[in-house]
ZAVEXVO-14871 format. One line per field, with one value per residue (C-alpha): residue number from 1; residue in one letter; chain; x, y, z. Coordinates in pm, 1 decimal, padded with zeros to 6 digits. Layout:
# ZAVEXVO-14871
nr <- NUM|...
rest <- A|...
kette <- A|...
east <- X|...
north <- Y|...
up <- Z|...
END
This chain:
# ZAVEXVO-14871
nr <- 1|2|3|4|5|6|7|8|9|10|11|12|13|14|15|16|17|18|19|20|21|22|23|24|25|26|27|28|29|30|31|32|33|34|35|36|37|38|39|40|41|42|43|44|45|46|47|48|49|50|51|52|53|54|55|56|57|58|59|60|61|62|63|64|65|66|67|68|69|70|71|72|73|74|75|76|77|78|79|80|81|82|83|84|85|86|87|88|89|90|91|92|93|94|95|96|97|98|99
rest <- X|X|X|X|X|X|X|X|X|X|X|X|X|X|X|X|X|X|X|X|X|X|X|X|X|X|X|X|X|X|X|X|X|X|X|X|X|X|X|X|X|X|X|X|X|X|X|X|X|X|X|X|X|X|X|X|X|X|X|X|X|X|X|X|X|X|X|X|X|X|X|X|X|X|X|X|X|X|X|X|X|X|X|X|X|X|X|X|X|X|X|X|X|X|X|X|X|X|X
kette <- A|A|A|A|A|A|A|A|A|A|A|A|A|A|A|A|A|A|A|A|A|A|A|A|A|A|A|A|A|A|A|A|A|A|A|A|A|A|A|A|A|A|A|A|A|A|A|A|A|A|A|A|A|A|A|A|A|A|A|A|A|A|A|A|A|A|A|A|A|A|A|A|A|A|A|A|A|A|A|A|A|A|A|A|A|A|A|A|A|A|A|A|A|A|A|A|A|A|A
east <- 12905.6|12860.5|12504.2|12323.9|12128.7|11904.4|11784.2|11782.5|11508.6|11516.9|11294.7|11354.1|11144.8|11221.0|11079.0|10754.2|10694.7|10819.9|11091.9|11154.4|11548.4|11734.7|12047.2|12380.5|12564.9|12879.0|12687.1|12413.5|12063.0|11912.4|11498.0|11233.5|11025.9|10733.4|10879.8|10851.0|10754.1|10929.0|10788.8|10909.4|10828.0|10453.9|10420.4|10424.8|10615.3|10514.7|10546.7|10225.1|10369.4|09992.7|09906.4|09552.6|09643.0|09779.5|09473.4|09256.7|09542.9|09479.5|09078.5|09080.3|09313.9|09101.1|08768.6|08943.3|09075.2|08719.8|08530.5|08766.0|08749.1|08337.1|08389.6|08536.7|08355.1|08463.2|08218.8|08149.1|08422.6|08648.9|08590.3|08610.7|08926.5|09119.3|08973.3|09122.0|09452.5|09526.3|09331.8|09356.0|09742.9|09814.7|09632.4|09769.3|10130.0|10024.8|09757.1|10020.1|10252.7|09956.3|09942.8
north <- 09332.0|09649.8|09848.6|10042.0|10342.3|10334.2|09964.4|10027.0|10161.5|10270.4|10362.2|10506.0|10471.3|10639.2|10575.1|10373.3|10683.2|10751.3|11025.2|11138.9|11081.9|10991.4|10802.0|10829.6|10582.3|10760.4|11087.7|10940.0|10948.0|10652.8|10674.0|10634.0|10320.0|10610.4|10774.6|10427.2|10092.8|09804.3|09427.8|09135.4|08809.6|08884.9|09171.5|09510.2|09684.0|10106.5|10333.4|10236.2|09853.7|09732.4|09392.5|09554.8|09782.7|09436.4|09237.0|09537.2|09515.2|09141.9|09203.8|09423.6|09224.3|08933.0|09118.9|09255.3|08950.8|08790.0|09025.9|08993.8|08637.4|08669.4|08910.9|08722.6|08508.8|08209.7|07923.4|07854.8|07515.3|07730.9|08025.9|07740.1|07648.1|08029.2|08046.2|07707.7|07722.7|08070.7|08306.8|08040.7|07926.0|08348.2|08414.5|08085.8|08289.2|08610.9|08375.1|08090.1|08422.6|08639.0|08558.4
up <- 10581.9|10439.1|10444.0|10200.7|10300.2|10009.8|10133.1|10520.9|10739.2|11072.4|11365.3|11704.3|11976.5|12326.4|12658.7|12430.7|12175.4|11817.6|11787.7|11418.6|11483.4|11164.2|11208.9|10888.1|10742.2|10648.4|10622.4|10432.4|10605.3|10659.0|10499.2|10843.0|10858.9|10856.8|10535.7|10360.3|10447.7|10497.6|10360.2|10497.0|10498.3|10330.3|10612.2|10593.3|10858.0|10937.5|11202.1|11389.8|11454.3|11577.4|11515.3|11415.1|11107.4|10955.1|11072.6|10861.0|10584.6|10518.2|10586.5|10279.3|10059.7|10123.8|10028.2|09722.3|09623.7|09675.3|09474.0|09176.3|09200.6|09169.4|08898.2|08644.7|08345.8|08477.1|08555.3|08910.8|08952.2|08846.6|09085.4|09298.7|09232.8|09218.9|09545.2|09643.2|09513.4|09445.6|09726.6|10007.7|09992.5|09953.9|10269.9|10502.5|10567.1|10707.0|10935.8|11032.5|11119.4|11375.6|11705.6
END
């Protein structure tokens, strides 16, 4: 298996606080999780790693998304049914995923 600096992240954490340690891949630095973000899996992954700063993160998605839904032309049915089967089925993976 051979790894990529450009798509690797890293993070080091001693005795429970962050240290700004950068580790090389064949002298190549390797980009901090705090320098840029990791997604996976519909979750975004930064240096603070609270469960919190995603609950607020999918808070304002969801209000965002809401208010653009209510926004548009459309009739009410069919705000109904963005909601239904576009907002709803979005936001199920992040909540089947929190604790």
């Amino acid at each position: 298996m051979k790894f990529k600096p450009s798509k690797s992240r890293s993070i080091s954490i001693v005795k429970g606080k962050l240290t700004d340690q950068r580790f090389h891949i064949k002298d190549t630095p390797i980009l901090l999780v705090s320098e840029l973000p990791v997604k996976s899996l519909g979750r975004l992954y930064n240096a603070h790693l609270k469960d919190s700063d995603q609950s607020d993160q999918l808070r304002e998605e969801t209000i965002k998304a809401l208010v653009s839904i209510d926004k548009t032309l459309l009739p009410g049915k069919l705000k109904l049914w963005c909601l239904q089967f576009g907002l709803l089925p979005h936001l199920m993976w992040p909540l089947m995923r929190s604790p």
